[in-house]
N, CA, C and O atoms as a Tripos MOL2 file, in Angstrom:
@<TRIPOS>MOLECULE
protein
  272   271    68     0     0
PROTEIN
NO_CHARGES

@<TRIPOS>ATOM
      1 N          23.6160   11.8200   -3.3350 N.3       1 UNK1
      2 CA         22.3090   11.6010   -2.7270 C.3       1 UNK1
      3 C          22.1010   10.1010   -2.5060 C.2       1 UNK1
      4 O          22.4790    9.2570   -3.3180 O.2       1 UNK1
      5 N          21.5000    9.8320   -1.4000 N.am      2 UNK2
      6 CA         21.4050    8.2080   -0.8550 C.3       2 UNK2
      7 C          20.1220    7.7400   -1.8020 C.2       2 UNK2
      8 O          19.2210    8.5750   -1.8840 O.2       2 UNK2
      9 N          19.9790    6.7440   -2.3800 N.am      3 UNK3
     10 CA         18.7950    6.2770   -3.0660 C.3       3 UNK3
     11 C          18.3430    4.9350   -2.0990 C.2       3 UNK3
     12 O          17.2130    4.5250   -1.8360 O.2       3 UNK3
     13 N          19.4000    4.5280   -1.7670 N.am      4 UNK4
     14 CA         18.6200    3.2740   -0.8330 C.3       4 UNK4
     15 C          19.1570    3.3340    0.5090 C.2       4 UNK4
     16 O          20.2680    3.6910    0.8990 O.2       4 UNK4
     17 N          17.7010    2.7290    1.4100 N.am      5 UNK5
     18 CA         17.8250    3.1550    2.8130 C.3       5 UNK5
     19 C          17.9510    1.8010    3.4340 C.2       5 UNK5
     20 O          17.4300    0.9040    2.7710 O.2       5 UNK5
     21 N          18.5970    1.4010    4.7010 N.am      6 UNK6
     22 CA         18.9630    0.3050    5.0600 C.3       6 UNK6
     23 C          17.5030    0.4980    6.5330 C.2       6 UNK6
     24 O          16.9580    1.5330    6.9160 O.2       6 UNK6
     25 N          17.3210   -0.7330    6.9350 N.am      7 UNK7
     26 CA         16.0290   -0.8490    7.9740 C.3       7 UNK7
     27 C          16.3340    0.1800    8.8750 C.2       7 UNK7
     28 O          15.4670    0.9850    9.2160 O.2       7 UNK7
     29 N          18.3590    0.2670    9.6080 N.am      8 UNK8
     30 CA         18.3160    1.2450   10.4590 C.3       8 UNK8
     31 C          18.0890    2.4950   10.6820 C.2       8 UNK8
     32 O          17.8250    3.1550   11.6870 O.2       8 UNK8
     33 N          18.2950    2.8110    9.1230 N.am      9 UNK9
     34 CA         17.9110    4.1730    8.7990 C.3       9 UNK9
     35 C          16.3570    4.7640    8.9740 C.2       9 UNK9
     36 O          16.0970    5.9130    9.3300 O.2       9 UNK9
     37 N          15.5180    3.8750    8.6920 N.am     10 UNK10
     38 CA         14.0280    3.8200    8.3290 C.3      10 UNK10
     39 C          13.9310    3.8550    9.9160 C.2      10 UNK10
     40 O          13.4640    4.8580   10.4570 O.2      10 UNK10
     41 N          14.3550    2.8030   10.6450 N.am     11 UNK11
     42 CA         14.1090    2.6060   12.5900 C.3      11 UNK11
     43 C          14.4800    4.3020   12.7120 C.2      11 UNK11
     44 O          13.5550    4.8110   13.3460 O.2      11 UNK11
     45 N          15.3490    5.1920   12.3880 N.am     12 UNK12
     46 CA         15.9500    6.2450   12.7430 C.3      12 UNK12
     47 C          14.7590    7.4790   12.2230 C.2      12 UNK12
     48 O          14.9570    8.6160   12.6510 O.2      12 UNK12
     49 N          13.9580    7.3260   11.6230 N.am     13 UNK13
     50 CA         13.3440    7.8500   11.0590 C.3      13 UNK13
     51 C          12.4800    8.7590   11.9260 C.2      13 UNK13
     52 O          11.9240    8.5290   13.0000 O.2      13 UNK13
     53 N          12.5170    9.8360   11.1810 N.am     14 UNK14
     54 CA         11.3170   11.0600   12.2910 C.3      14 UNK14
     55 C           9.6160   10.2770   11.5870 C.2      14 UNK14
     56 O           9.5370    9.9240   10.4110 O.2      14 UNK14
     57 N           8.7060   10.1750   12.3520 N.am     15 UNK15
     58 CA          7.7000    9.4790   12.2370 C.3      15 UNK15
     59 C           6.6080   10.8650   11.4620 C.2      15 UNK15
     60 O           6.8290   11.9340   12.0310 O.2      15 UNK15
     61 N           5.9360   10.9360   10.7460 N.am     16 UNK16
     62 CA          4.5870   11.3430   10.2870 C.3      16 UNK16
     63 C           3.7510   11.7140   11.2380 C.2      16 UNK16
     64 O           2.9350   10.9570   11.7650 O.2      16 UNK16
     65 N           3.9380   13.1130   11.5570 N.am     17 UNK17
     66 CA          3.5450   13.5500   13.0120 C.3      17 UNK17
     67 C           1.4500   13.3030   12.6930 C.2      17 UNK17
     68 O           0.5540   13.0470   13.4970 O.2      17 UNK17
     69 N           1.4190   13.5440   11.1590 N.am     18 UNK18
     70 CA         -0.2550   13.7500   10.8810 C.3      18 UNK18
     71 C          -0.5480   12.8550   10.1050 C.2      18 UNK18
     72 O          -1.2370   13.1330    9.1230 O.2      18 UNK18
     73 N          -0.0990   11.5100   10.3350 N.am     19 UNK19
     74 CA         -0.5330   10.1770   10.4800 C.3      19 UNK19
     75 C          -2.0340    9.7550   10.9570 C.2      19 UNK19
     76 O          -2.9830    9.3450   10.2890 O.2      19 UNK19
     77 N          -1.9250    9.9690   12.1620 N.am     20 UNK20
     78 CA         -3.0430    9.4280   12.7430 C.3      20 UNK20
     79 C          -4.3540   10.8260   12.3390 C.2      20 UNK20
     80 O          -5.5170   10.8110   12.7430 O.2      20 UNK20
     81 N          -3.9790   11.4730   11.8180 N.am     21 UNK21
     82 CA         -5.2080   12.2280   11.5430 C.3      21 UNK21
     83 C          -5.6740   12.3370    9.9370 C.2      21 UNK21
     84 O          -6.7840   12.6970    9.5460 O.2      21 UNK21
     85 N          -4.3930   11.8790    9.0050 N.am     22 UNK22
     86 CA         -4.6480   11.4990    7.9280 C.3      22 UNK22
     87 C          -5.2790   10.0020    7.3750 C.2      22 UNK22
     88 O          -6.0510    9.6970    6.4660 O.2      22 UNK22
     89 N          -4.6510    9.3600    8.2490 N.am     23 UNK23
     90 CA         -5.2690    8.0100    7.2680 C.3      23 UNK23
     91 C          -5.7110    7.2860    8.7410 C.2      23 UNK23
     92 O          -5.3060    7.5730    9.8670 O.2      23 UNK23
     93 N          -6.7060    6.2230    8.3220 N.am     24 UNK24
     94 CA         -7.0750    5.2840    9.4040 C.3      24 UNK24
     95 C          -7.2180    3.2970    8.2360 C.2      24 UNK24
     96 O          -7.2780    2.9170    7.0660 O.2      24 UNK24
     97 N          -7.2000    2.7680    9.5360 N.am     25 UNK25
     98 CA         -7.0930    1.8660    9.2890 C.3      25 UNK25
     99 C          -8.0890    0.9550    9.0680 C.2      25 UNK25
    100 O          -8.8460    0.8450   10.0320 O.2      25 UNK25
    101 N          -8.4490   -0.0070    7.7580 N.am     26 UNK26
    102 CA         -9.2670   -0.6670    8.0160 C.3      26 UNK26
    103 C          -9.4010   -1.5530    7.2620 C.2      26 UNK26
    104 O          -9.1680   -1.5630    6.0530 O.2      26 UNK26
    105 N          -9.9800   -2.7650    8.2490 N.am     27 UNK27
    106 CA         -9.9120   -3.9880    7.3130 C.3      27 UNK27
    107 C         -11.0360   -5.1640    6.8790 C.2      27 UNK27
    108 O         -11.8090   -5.7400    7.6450 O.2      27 UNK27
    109 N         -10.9110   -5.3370    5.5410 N.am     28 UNK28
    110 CA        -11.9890   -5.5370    4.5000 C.3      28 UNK28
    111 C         -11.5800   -7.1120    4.1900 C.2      28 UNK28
    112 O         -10.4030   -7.3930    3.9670 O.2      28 UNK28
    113 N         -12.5660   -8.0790    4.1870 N.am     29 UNK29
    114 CA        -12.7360   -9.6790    3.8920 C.3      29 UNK29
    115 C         -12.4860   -9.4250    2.7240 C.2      29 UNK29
    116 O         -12.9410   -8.4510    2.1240 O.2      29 UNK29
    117 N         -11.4990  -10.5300    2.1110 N.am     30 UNK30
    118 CA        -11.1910  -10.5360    0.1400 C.3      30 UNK30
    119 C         -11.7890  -12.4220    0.0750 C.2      30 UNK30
    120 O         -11.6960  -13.2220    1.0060 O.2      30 UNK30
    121 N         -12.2430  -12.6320   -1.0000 N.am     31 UNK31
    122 CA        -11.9810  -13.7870   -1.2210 C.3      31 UNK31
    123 C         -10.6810  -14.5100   -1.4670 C.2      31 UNK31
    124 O          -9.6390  -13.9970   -1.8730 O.2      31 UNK31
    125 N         -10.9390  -16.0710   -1.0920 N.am     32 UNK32
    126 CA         -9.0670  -16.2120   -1.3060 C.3      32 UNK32
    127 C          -8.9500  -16.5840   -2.6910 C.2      32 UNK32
    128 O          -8.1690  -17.4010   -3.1800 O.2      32 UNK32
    129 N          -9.6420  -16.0290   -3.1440 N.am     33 UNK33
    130 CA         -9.3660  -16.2590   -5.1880 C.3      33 UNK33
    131 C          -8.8140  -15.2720   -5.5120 C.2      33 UNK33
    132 O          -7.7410  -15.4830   -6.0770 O.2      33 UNK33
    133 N          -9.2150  -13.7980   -5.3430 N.am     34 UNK34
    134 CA         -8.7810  -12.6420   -5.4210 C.3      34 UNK34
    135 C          -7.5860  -12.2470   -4.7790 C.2      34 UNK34
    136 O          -6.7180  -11.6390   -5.4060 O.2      34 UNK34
    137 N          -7.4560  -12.5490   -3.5320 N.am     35 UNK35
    138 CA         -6.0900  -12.2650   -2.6990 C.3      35 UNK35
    139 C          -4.8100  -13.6530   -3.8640 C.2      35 UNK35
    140 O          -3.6330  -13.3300   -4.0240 O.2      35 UNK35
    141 N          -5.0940  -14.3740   -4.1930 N.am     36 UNK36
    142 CA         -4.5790  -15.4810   -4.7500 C.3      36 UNK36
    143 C          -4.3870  -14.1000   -6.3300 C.2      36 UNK36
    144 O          -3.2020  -13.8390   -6.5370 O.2      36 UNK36
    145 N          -4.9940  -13.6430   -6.9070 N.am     37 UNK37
    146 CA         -4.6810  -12.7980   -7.7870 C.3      37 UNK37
    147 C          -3.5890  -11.5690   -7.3430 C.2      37 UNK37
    148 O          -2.4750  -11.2810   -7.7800 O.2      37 UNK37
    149 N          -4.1530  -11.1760   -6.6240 N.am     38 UNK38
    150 CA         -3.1310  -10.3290   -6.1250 C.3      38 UNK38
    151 C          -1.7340  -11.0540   -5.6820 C.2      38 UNK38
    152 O          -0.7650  -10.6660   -6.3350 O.2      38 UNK38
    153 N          -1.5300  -11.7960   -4.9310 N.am     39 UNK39
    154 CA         -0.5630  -12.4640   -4.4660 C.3      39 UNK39
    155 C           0.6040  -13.0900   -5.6060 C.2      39 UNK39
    156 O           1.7570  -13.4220   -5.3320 O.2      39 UNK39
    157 N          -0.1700  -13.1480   -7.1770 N.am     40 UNK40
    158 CA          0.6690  -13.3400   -8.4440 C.3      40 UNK40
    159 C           1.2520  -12.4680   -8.5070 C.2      40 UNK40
    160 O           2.4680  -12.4910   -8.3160 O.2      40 UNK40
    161 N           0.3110  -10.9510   -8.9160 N.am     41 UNK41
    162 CA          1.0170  -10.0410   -9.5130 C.3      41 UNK41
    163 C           2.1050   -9.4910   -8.7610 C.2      41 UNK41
    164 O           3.1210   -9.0580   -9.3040 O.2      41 UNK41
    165 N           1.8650   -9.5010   -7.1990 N.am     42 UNK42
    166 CA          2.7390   -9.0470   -6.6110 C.3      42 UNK42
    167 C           4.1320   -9.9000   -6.2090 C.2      42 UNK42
    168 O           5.0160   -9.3850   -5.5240 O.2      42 UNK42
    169 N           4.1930  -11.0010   -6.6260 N.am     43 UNK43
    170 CA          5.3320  -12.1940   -7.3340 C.3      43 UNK43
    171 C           5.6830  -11.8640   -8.5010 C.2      43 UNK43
    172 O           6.7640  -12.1170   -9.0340 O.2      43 UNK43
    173 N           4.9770  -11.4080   -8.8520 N.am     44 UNK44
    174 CA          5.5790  -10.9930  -10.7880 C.3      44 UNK44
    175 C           6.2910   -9.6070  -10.4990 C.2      44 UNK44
    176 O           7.2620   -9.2010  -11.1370 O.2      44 UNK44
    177 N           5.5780   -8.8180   -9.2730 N.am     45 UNK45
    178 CA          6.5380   -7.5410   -9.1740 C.3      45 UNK45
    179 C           7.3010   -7.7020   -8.2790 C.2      45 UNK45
    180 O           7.8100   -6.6590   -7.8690 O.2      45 UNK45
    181 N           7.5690   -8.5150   -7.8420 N.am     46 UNK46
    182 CA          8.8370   -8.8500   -5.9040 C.3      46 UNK46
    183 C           8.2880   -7.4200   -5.2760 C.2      46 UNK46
    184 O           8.9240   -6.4650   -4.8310 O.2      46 UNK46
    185 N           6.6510   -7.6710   -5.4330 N.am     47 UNK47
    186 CA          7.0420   -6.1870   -3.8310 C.3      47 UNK47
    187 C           5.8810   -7.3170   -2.7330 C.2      47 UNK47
    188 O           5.6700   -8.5170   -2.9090 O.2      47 UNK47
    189 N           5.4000   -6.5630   -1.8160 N.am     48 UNK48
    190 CA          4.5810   -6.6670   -0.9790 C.3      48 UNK48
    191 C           3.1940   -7.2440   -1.4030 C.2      48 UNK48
    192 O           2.8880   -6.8670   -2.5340 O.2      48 UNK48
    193 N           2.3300   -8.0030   -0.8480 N.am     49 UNK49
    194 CA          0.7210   -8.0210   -1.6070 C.3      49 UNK49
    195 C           0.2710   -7.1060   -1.3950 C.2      49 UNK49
    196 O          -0.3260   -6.5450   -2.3130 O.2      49 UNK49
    197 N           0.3240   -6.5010   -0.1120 N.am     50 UNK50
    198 CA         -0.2610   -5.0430    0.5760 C.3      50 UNK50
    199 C          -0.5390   -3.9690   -0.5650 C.2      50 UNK50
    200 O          -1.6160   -3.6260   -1.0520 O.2      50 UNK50
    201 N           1.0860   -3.4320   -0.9170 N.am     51 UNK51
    202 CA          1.4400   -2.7290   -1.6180 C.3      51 UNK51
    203 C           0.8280   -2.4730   -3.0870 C.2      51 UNK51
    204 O           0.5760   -1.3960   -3.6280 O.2      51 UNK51
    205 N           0.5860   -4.4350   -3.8070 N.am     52 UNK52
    206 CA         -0.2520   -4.3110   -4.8270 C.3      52 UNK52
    207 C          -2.1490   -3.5800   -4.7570 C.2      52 UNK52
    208 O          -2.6830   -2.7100   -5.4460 O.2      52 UNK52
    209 N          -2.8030   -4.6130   -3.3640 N.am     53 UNK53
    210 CA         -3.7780   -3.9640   -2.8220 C.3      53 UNK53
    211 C          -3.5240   -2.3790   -2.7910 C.2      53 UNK53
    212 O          -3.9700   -1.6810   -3.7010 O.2      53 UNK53
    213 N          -2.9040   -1.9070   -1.8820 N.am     54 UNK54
    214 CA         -2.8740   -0.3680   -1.4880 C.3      54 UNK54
    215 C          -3.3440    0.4370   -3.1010 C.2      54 UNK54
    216 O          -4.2580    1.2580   -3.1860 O.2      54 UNK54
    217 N          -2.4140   -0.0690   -4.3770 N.am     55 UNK55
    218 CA         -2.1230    0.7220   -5.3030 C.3      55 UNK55
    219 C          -3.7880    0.4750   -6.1780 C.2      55 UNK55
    220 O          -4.2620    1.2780   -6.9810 O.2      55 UNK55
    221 N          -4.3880   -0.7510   -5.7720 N.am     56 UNK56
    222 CA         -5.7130   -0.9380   -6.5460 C.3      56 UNK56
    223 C          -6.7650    0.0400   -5.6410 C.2      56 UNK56
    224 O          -7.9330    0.2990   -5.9340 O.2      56 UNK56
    225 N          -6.1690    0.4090   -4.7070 N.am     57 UNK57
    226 CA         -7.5690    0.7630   -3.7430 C.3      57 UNK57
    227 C          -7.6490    1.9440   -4.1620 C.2      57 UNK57
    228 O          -8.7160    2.5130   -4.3920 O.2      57 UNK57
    229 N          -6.0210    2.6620   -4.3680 N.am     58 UNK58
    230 CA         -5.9310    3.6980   -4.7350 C.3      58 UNK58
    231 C          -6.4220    4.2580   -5.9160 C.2      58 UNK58
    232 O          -7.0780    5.3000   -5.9260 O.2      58 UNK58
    233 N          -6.0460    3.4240   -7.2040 N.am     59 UNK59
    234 CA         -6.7210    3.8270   -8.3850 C.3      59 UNK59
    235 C          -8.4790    3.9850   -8.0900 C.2      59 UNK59
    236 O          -9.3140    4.8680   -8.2870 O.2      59 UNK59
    237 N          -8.4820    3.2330   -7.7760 N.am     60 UNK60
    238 CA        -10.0520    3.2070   -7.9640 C.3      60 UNK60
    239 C         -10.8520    4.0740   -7.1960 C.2      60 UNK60
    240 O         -11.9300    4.4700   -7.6400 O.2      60 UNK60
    241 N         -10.2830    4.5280   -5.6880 N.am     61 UNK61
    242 CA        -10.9260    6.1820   -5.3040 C.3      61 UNK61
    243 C         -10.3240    7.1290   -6.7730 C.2      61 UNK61
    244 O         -11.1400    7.5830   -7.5750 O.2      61 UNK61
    245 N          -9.2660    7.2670   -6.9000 N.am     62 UNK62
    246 CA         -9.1790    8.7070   -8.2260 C.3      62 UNK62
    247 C         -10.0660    7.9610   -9.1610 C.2      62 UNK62
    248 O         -11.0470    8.6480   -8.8760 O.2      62 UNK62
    249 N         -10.4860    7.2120   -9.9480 N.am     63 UNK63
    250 CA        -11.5500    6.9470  -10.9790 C.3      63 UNK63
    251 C         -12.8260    7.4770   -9.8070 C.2      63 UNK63
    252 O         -13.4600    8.4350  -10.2490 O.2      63 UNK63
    253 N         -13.2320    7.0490   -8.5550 N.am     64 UNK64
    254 CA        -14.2670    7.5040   -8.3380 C.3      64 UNK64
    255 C         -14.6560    8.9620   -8.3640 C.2      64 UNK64
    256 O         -15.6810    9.4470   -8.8440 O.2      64 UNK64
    257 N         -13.5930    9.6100   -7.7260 N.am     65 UNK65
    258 CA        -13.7890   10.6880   -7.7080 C.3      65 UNK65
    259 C         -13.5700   11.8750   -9.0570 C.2      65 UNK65
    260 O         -13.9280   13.0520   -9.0930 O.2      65 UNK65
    261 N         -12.9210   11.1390   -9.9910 N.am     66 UNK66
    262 CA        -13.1700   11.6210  -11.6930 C.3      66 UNK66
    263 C         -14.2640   11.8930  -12.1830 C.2      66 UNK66
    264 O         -14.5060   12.9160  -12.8230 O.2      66 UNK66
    265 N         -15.2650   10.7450  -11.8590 N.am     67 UNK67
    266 CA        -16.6080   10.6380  -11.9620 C.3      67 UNK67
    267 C         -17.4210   11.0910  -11.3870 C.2      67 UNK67
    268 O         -18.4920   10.9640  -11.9810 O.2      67 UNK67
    269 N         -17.5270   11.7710  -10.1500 N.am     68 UNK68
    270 CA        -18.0250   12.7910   -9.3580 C.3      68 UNK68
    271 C         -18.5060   13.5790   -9.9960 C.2      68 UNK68
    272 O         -19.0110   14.5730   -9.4740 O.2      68 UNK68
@<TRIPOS>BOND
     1     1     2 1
     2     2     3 1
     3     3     4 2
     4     3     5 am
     5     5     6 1
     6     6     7 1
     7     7     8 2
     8     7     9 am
     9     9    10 1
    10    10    11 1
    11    11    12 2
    12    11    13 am
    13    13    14 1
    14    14    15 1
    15    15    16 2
    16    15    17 am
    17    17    18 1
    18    18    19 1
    19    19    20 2
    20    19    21 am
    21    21    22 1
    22    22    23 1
    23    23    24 2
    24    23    25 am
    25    25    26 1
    26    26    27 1
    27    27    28 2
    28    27    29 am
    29    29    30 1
    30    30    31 1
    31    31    32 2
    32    31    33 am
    33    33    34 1
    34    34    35 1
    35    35    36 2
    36    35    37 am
    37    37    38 1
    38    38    39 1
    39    39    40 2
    40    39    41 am
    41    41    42 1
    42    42    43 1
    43    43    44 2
    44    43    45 am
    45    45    46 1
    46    46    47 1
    47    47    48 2
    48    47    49 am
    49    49    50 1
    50    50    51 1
    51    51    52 2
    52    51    53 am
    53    53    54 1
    54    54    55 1
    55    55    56 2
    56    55    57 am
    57    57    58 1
    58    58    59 1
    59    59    60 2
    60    59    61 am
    61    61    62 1
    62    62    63 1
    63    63    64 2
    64    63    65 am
    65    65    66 1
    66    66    67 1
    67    67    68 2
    68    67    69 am
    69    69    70 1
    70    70    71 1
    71    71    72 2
    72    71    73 am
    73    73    74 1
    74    74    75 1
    75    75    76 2
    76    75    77 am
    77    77    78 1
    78    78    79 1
    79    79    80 2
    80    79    81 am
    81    81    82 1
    82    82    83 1
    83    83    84 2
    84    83    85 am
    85    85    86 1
    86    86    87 1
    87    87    88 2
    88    87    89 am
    89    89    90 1
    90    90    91 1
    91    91    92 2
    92    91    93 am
    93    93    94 1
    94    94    95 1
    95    95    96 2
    96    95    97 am
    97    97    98 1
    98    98    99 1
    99    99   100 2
   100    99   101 am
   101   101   102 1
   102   102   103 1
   103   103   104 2
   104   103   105 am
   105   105   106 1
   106   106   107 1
   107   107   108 2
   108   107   109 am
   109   109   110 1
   110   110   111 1
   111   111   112 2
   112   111   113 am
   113   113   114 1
   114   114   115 1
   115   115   116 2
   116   115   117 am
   117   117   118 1
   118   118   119 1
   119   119   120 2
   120   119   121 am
   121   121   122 1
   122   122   123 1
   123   123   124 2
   124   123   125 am
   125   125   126 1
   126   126   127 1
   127   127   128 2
   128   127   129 am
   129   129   130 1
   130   130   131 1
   131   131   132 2
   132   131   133 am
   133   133   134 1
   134   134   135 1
   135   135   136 2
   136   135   137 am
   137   137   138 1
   138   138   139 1
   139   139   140 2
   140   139   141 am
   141   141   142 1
   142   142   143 1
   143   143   144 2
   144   143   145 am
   145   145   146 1
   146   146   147 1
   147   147   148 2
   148   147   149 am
   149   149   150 1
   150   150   151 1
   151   151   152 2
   152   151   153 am
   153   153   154 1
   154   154   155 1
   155   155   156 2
   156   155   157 am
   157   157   158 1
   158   158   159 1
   159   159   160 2
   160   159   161 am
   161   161   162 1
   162   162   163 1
   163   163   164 2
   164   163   165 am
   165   165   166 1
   166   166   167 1
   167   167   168 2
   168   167   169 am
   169   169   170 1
   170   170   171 1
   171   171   172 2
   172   171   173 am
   173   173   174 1
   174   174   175 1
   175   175   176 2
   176   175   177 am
   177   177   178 1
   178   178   179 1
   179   179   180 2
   180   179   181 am
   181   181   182 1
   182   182   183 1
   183   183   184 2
   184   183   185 am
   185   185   186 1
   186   186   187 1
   187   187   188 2
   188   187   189 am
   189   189   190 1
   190   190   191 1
   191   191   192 2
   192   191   193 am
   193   193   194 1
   194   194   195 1
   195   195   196 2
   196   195   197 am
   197   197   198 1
   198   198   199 1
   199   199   200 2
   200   199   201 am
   201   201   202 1
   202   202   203 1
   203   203   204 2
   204   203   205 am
   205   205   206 1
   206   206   207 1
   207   207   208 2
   208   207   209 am
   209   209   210 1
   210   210   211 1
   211   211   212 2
   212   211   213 am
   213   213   214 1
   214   214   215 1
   215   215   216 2
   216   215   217 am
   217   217   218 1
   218   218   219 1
   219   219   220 2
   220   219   221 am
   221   221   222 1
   222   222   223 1
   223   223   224 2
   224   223   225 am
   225   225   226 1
   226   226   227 1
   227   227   228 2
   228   227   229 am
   229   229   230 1
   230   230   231 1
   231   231   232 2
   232   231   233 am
   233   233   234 1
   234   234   235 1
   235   235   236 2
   236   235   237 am
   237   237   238 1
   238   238   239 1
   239   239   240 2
   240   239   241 am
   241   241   242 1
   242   242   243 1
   243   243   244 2
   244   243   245 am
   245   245   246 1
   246   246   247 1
   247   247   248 2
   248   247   249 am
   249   249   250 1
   250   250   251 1
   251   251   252 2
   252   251   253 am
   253   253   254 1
   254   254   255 1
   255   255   256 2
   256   255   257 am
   257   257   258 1
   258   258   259 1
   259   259   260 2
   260   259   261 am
   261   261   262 1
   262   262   263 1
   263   263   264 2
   264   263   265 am
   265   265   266 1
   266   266   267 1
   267   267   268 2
   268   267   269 am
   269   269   270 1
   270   270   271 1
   271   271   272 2
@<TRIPOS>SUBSTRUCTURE
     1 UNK1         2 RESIDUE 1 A UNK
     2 UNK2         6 RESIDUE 1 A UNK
     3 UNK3        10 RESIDUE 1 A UNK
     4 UNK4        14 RESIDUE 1 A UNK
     5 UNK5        18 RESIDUE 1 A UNK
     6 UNK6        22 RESIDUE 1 A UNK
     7 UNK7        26 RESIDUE 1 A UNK
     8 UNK8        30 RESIDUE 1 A UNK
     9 UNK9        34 RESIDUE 1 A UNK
    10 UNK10       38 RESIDUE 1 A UNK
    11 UNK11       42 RESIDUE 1 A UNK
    12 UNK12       46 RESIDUE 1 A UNK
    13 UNK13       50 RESIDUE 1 A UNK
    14 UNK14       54 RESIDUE 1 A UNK
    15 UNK15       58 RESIDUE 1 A UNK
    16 UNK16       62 RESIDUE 1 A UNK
    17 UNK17       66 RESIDUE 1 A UNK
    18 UNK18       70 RESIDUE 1 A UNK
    19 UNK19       74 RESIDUE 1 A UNK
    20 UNK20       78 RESIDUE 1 A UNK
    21 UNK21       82 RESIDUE 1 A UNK
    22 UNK22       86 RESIDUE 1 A UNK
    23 UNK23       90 RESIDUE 1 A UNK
    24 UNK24       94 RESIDUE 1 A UNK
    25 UNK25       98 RESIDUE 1 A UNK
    26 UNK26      102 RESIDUE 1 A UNK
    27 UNK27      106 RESIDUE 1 A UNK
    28 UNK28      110 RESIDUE 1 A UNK
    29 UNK29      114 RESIDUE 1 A UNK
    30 UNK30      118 RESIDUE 1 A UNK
    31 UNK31      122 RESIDUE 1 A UNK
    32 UNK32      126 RESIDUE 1 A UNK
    33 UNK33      130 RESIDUE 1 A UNK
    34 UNK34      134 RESIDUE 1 A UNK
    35 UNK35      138 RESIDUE 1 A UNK
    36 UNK36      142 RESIDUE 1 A UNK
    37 UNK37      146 RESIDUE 1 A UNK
    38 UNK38      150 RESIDUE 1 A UNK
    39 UNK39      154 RESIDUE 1 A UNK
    40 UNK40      158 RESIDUE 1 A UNK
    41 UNK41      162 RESIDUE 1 A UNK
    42 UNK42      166 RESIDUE 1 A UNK
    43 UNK43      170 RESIDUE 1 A UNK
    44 UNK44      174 RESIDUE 1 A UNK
    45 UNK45      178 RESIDUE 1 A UNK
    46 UNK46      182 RESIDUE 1 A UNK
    47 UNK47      186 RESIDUE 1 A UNK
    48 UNK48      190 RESIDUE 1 A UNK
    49 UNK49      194 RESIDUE 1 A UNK
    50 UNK50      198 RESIDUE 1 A UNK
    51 UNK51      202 RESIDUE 1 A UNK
    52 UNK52      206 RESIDUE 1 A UNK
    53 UNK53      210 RESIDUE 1 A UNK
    54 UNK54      214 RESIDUE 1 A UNK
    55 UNK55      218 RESIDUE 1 A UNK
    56 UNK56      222 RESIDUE 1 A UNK
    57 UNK57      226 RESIDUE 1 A UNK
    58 UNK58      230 RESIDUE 1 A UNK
    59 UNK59      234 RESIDUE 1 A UNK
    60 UNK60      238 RESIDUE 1 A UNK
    61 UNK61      242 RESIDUE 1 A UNK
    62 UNK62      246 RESIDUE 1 A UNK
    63 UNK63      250 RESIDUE 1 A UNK
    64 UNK64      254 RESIDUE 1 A UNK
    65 UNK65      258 RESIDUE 1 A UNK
    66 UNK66      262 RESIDUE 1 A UNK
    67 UNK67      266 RESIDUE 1 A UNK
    68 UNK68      270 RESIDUE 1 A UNK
């Protein structure tokens, strides 16, 4: 089984036909103190800042909706 994918593979990729009806896009002002926080941790993890964002935005809808 392949565990890692090279860019061409990903370019080759069948696309997320329910994409555009699942998620939308949108974009939110951070302070640059906070993006400067994020921008550590996600140096401390070698991934993306995005990726760190994405995963905070995420926790925090499932806590919201726990609390529901």
């Amino acid at each position: 089984m392949k565990t890692e994918y090279t860019a061409e593979d990903l370019k080759n990729a069948i696309k997320n036909p329910f994409y555009e009806k699942l998620n939308i896009e949108v974009t939110v002002p951070i302070r640059r103190s906070d993006l400067a926080t994020f921008e550590e941790v996600a140096k401390m993890n070698e991934e993306p800042v995005e990726a760190v964002m994405r995963r905070c935005l995420k926790m925090a809808a499932k806590n919201m909706r726990e609390h529901d």
